[in-house]
Backbone as a chain_set.jsonl record, in Angstrom:
{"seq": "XXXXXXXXXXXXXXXXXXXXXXXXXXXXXXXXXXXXXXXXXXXXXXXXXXXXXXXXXXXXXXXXXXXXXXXXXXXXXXXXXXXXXXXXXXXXXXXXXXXXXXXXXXXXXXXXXXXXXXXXXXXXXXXXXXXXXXXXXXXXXXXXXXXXXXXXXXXXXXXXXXXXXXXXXXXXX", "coords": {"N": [[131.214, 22.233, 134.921], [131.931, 18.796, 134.747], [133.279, 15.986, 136.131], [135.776, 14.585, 134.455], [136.07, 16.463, 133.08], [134.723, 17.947, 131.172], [132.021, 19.988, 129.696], [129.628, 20.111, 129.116], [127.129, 17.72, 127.657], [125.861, 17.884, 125.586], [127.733, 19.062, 124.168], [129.645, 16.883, 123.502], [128.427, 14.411, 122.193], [127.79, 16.347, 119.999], [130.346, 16.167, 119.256], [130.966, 13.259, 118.582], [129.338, 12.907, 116.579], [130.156, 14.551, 114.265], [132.668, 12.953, 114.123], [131.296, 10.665, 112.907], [130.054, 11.399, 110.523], [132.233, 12.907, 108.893], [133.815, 10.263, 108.321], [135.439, 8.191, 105.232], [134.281, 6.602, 102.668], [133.312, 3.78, 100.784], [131.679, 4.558, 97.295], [129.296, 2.408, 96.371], [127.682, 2.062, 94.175], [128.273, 3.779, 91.727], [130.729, 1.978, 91.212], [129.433, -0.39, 90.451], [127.141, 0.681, 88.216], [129.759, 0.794, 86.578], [130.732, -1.983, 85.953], [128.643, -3.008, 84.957], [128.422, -1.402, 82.357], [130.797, -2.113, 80.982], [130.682, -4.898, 80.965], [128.692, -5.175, 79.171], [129.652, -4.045, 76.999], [131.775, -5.407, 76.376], [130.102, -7.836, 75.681], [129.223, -6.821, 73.555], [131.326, -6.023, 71.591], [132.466, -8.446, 71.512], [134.042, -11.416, 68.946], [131.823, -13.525, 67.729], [132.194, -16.824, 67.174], [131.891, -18.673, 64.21], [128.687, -21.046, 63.97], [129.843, -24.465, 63.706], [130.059, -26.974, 60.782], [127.858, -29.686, 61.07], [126.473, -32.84, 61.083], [123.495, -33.389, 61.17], [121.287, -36.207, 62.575], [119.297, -38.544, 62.284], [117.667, -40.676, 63.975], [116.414, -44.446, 64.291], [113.085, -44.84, 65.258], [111.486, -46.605, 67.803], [109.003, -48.764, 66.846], [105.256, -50.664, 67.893], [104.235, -51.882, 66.659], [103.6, -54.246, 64.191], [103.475, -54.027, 61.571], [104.955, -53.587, 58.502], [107.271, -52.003, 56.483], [107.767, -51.166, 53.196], [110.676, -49.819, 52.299], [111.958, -48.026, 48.815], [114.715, -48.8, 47.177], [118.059, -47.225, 47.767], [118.965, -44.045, 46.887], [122.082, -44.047, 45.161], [124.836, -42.355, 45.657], [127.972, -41.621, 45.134], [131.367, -39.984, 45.585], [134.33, -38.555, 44.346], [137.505, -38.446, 44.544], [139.222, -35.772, 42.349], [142.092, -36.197, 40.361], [145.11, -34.935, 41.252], [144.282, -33.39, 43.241], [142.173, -31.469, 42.348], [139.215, -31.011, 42.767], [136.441, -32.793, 42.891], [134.585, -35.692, 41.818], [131.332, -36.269, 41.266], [128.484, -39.06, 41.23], [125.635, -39.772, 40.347], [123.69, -42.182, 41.058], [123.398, -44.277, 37.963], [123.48, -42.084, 35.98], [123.769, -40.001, 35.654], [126.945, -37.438, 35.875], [128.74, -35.393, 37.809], [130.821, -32.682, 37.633], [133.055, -31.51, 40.282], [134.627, -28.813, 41.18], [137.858, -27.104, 42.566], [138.18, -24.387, 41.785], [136.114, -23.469, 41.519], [133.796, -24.071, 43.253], [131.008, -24.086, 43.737], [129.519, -23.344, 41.668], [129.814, -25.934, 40.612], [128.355, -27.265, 42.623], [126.019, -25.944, 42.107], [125.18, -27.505, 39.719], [125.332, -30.058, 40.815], [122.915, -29.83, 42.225], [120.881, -29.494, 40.752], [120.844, -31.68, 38.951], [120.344, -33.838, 40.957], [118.134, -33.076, 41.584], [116.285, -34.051, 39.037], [117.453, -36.391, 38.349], [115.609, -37.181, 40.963], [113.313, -36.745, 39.731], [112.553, -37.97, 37.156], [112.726, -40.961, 38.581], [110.732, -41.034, 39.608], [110.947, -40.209, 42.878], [110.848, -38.946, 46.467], [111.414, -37.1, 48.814], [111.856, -38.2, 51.155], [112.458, -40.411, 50.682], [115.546, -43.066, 51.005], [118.668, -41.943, 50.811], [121.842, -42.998, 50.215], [125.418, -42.005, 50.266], [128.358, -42.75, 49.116], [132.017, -42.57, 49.613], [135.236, -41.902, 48.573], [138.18, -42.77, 49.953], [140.183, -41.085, 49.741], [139.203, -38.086, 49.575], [138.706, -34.849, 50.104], [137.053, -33.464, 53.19], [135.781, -31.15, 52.993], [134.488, -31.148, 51.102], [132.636, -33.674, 50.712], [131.167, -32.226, 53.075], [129.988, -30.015, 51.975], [128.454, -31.322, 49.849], [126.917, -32.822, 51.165], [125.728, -30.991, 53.021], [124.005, -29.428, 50.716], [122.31, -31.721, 49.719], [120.899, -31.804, 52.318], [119.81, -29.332, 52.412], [118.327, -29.441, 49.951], [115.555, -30.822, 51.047], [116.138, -33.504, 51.56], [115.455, -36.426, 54.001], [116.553, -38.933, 54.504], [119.467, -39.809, 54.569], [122.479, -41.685, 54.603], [125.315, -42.616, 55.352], [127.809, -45.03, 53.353], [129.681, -47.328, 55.118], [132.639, -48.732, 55.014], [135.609, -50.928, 56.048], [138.318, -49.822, 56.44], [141.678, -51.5, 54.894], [143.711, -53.708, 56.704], [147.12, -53.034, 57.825], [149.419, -54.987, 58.007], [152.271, -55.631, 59.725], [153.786, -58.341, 59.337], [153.608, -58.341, 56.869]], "CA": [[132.196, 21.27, 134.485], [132.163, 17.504, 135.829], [135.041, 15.338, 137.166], [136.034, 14.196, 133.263], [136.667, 18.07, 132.452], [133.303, 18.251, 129.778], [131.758, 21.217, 130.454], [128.056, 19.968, 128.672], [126.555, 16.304, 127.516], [125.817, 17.837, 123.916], [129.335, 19.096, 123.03], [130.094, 15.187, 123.865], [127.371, 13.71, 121.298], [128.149, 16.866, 118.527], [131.712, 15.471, 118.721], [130.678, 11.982, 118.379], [128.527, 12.891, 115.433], [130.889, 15.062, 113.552], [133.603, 12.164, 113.544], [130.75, 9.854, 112.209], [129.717, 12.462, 108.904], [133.356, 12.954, 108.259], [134.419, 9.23, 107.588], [135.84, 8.104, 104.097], [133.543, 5.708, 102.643], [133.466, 3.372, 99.127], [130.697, 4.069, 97.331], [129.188, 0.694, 95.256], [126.626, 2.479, 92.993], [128.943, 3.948, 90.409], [131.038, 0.918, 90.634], [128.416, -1.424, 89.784], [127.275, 0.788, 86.587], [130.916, 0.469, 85.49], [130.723, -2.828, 85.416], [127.656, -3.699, 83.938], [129.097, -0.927, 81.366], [132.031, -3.139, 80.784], [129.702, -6.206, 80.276], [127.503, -4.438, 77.798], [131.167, -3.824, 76.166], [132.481, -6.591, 75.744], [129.518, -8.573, 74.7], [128.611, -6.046, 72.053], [132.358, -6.278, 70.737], [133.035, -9.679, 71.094], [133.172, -11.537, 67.75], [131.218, -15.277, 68.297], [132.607, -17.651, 65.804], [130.355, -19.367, 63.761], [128.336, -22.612, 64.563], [130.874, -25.278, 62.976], [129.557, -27.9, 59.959], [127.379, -30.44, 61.757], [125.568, -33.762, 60.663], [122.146, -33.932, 61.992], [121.459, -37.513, 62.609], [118.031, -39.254, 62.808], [117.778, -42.806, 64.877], [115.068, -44.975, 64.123], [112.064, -45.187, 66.53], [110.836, -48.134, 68.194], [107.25, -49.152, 66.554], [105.526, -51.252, 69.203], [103.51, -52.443, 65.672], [104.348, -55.416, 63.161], [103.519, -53.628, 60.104], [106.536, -53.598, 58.006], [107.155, -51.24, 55.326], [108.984, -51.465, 52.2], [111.777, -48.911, 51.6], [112.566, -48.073, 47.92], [116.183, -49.1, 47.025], [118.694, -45.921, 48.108], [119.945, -43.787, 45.085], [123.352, -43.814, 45.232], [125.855, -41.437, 44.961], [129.396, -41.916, 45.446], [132.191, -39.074, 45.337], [135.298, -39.464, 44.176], [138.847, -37.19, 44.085], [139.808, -35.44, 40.796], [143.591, -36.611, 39.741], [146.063, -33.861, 41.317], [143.36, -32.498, 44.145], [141.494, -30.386, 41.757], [138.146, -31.028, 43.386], [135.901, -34.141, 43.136], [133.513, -36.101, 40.521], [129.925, -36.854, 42.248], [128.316, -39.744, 40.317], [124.557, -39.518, 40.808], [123.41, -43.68, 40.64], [123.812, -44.17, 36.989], [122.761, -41.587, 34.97], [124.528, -38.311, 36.144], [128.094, -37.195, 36.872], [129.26, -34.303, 37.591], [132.649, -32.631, 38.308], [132.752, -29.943, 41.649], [136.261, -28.423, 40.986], [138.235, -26.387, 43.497], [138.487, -23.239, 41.638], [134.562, -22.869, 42.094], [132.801, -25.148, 44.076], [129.477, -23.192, 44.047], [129.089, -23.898, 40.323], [129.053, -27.065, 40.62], [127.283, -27.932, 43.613], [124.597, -25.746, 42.011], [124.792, -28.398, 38.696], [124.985, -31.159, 40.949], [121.627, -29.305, 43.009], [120.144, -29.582, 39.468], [121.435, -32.858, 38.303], [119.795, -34.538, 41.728], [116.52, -32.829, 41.178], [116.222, -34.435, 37.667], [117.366, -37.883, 39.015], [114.508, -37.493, 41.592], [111.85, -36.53, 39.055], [113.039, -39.431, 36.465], [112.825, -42.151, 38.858], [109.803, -40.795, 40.819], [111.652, -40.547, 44.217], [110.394, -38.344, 47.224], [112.361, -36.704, 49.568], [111.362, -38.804, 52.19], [113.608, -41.959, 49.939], [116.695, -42.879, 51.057], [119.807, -41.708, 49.41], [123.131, -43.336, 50.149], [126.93, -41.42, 49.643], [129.487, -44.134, 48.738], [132.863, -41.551, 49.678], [135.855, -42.071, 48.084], [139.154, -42.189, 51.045], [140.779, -39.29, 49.193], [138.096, -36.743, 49.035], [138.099, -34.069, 51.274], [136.208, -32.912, 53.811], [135.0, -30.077, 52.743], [133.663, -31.551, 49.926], [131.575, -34.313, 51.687], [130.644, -31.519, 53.672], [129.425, -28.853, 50.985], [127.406, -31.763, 49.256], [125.574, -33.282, 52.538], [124.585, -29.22, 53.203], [123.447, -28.98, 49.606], [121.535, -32.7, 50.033], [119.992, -31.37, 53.395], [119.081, -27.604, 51.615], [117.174, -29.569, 48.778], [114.777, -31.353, 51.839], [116.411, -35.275, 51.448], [115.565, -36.225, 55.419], [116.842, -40.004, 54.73], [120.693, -39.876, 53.812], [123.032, -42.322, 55.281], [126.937, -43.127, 54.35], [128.308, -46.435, 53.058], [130.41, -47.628, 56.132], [133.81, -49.549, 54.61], [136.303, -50.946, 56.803], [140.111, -50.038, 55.784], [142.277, -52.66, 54.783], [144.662, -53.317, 58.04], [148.407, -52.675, 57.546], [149.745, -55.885, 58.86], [153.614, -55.462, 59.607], [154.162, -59.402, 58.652], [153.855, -58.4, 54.876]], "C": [[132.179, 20.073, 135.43], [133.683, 17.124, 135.931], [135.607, 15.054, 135.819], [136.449, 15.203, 132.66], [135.584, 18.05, 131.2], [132.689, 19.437, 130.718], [129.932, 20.908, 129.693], [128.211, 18.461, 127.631], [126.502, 16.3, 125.661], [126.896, 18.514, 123.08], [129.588, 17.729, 122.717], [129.108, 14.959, 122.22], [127.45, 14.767, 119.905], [129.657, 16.371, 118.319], [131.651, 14.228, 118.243], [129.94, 11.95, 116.417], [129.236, 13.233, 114.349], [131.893, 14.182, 113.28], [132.817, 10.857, 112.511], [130.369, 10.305, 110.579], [131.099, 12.286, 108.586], [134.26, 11.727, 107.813], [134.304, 8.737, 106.045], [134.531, 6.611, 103.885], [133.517, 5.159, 100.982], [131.627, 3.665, 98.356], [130.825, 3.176, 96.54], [128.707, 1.694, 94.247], [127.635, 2.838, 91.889], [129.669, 2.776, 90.405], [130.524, -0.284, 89.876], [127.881, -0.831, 88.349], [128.388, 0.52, 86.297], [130.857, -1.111, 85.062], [129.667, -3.639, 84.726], [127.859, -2.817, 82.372], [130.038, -1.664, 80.23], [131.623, -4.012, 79.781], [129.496, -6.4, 79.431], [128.82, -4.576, 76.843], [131.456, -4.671, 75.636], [131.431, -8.146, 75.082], [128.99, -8.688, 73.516], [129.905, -6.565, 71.163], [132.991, -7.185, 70.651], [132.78, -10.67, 69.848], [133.355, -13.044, 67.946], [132.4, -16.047, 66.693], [131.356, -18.32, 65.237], [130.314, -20.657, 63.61], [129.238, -23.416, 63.275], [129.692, -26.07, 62.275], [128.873, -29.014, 61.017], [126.552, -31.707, 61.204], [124.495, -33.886, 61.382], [121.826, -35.289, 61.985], [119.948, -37.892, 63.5], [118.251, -40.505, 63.261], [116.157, -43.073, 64.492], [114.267, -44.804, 65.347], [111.671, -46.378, 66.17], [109.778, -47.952, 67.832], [107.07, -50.349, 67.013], [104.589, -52.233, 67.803], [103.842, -53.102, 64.716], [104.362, -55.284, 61.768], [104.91, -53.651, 59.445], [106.324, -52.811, 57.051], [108.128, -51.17, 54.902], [109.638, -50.297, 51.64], [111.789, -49.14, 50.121], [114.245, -48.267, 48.105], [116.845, -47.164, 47.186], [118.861, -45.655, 46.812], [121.188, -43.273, 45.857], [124.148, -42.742, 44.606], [127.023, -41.25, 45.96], [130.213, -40.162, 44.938], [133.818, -39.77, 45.314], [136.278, -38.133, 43.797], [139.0, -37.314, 42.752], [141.214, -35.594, 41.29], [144.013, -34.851, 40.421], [144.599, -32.996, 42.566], [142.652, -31.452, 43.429], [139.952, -30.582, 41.71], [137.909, -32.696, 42.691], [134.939, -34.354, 42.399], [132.558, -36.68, 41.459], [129.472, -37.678, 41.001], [126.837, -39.78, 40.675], [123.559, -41.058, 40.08], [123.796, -44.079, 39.188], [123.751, -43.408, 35.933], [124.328, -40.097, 34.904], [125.842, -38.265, 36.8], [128.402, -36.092, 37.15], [130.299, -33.63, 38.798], [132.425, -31.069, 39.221], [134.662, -29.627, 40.883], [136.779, -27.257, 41.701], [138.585, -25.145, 43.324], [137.111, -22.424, 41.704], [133.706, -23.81, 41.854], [131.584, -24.675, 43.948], [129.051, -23.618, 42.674], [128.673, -25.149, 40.167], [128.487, -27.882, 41.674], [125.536, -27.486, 43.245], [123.846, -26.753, 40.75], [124.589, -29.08, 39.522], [123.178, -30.938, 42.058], [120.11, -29.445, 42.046], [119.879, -31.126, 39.185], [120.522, -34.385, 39.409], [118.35, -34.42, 41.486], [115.606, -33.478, 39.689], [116.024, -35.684, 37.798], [116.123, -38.182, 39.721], [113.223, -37.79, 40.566], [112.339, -37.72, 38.149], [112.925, -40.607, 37.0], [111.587, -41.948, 40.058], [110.013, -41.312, 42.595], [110.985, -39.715, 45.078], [111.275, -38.069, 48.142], [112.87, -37.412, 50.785], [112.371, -40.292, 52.268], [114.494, -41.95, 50.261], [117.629, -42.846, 49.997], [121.178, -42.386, 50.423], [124.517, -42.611, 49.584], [127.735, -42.404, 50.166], [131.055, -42.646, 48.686], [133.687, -41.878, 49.532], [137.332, -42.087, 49.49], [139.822, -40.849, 50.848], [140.439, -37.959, 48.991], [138.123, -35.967, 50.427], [137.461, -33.853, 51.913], [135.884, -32.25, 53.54], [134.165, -30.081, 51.407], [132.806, -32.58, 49.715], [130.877, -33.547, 52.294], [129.286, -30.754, 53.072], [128.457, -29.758, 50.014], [126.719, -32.166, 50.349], [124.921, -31.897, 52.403], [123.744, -29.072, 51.709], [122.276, -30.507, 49.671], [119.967, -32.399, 50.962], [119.594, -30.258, 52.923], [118.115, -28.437, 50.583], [116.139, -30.69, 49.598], [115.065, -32.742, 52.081], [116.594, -35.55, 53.004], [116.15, -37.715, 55.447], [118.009, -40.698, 54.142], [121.874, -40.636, 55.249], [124.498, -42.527, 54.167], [126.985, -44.744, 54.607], [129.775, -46.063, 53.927], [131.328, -48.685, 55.299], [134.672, -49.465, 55.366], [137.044, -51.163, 56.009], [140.662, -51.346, 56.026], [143.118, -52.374, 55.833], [146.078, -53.51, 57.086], [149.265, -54.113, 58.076], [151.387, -55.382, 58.422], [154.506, -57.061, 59.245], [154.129, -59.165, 57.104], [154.509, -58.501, 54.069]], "O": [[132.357, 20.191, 136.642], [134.762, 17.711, 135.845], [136.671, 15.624, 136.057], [137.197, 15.05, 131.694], [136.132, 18.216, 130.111], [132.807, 19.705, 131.914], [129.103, 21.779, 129.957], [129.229, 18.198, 126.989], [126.815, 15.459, 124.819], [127.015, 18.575, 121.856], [129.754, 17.458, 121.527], [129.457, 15.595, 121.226], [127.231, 14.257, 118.806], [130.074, 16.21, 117.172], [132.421, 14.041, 117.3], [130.106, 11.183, 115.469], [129.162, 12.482, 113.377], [132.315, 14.35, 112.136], [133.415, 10.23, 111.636], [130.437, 9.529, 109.626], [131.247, 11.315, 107.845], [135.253, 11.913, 107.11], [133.191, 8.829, 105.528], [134.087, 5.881, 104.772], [133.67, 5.955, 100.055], [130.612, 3.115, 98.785], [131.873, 2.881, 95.966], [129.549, 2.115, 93.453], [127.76, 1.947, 91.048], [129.34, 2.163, 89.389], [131.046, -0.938, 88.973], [128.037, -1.533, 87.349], [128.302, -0.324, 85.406], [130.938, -1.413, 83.871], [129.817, -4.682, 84.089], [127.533, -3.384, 81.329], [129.947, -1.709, 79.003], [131.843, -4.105, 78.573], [129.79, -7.368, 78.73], [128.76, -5.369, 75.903], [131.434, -4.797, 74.412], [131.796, -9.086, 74.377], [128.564, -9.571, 72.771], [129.742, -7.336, 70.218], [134.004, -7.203, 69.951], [131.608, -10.89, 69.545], [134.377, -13.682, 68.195], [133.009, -15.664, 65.694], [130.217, -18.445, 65.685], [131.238, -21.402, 63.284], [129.269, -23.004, 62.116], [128.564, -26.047, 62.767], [129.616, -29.176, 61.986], [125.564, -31.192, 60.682], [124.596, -34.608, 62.374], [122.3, -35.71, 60.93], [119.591, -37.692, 64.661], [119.089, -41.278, 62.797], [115.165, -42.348, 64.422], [114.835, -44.629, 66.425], [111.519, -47.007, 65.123], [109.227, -46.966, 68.323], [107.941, -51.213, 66.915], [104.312, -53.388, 68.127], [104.662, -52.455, 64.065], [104.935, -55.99, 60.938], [105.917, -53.749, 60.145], [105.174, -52.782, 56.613], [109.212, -51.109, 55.483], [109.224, -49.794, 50.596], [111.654, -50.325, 49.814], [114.863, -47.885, 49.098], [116.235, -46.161, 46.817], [118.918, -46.428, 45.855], [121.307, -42.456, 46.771], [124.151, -42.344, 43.441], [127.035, -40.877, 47.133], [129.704, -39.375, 44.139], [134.333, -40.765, 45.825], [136.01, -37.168, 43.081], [138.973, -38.331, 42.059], [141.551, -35.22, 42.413], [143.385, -33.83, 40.141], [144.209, -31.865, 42.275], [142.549, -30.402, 44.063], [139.392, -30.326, 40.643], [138.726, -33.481, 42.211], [134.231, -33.382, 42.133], [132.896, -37.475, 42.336], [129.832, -37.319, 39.88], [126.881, -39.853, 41.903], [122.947, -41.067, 39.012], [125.006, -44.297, 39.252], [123.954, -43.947, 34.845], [125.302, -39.671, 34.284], [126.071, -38.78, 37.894], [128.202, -35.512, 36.083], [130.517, -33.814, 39.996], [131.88, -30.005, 38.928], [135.479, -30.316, 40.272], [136.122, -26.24, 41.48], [139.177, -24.543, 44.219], [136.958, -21.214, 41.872], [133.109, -24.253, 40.874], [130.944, -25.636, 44.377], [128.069, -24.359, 42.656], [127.58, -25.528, 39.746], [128.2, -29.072, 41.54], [124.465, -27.984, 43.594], [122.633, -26.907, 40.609], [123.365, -29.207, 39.549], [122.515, -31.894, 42.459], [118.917, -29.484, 42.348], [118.758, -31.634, 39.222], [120.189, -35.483, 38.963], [117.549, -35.326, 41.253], [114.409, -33.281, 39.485], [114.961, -36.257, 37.558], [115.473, -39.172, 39.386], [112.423, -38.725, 40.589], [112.53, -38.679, 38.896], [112.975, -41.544, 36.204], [111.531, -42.554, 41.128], [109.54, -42.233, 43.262], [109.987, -39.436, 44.414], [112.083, -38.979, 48.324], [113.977, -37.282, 51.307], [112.816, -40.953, 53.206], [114.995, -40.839, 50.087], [117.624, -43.34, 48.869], [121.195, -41.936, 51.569], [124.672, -42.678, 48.365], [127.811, -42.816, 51.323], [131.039, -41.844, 47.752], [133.795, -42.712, 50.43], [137.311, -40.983, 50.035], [139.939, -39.872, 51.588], [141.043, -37.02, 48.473], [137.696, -36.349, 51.517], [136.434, -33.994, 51.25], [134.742, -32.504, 53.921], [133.434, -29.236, 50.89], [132.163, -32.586, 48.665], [129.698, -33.898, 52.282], [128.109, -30.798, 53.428], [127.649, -29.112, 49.347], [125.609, -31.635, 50.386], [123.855, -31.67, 51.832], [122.679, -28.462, 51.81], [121.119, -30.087, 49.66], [118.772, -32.558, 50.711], [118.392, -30.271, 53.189], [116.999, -27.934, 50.452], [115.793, -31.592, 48.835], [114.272, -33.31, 52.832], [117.619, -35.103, 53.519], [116.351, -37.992, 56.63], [117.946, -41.727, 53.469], [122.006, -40.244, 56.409], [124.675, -42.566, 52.949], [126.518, -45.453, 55.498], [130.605, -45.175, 53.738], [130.661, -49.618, 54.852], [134.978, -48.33, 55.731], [137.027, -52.019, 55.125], [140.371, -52.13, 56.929], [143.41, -51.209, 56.106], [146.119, -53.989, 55.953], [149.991, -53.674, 58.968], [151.746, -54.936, 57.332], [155.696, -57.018, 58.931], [154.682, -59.911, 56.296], [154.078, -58.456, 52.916]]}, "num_chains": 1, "name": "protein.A"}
């Protein structure tokens, strides 16, 4: 026994050791699967919304070349509210009208899907031709909408709107 009262060097160092094994400790590993568990979870059962209505929108390019080339005239087609909101009359330049109506739109977007294709072939147009929509102030959105998508579904890559500035409100009136 020394002056410290130990009676041997390796009781000392098995005590030392035995308090080091017996400490509490976190493990990570299962925590980390849980949360990549989780992850997996909630990205499986989360429900996306779906991509909103969008206008794709071509810009001219700069040609550094003087050629000029001659556009055919647009074919026009204007929309216009049915009396009492009961959908909207598409007018297809002069030939073709036809009525979308809000109790089933699908019907007649598939006449007016018809009614364009007819116009094209009749006036030997190409997809490539611009078309013009003349839009009525009263017409819904969703019915500007549901004909552009049906425009862009039948390949027309050169569709532009007729820009009209509202009459101002003047408060001298």
């Amino acid at each position: 026994m020394d002056i410290f009262g130990h009676t041997d060097k390796t009781t000392i160092l098995s005590r030392l050791n035995s308090h080091r094994r017996s400490s509490i400790g976190l493990r990570i590993a299962p925590l980390v699967d849980m949360i990549f568990l989780l992850l997996i979870f909630f990205l499986v059962a989360a429900k996306w919304r779906p991509k909103e209505d969008f206008l794709p929108l071509q810009l001219p390019t700069a040609n550094a070349g003087t050629q000029t080339v001659v556009k055919p005239e647009p074919l026009i087609i204007q929309i216009l509210a049915a009396p009492a909101g009961r959908g909207c009359l598409v007018q297809i330049g002069s030939s073709y009208a036809v009525d979308i109506t809000a109790q089933n739109p699908e019907e007649g977007l598939a006449v007016l899907m018809e009614k364009i294709r007819q116009c094209l072939l009749e006036q030997k147009r190409y997809a490539s031709d611009p078309v013009e929509i003349i839009c009525a102030a009263d017409v819904k959105w969703e019915y500007l909408a549901k004909i552009y998508n049906v425009l862009v579904g039948m390949g027309l890559t050169d569709i532009t709107f007729q820009m009209t500035e509202q009459p101002k409100n003047d408060a001298s009136d």
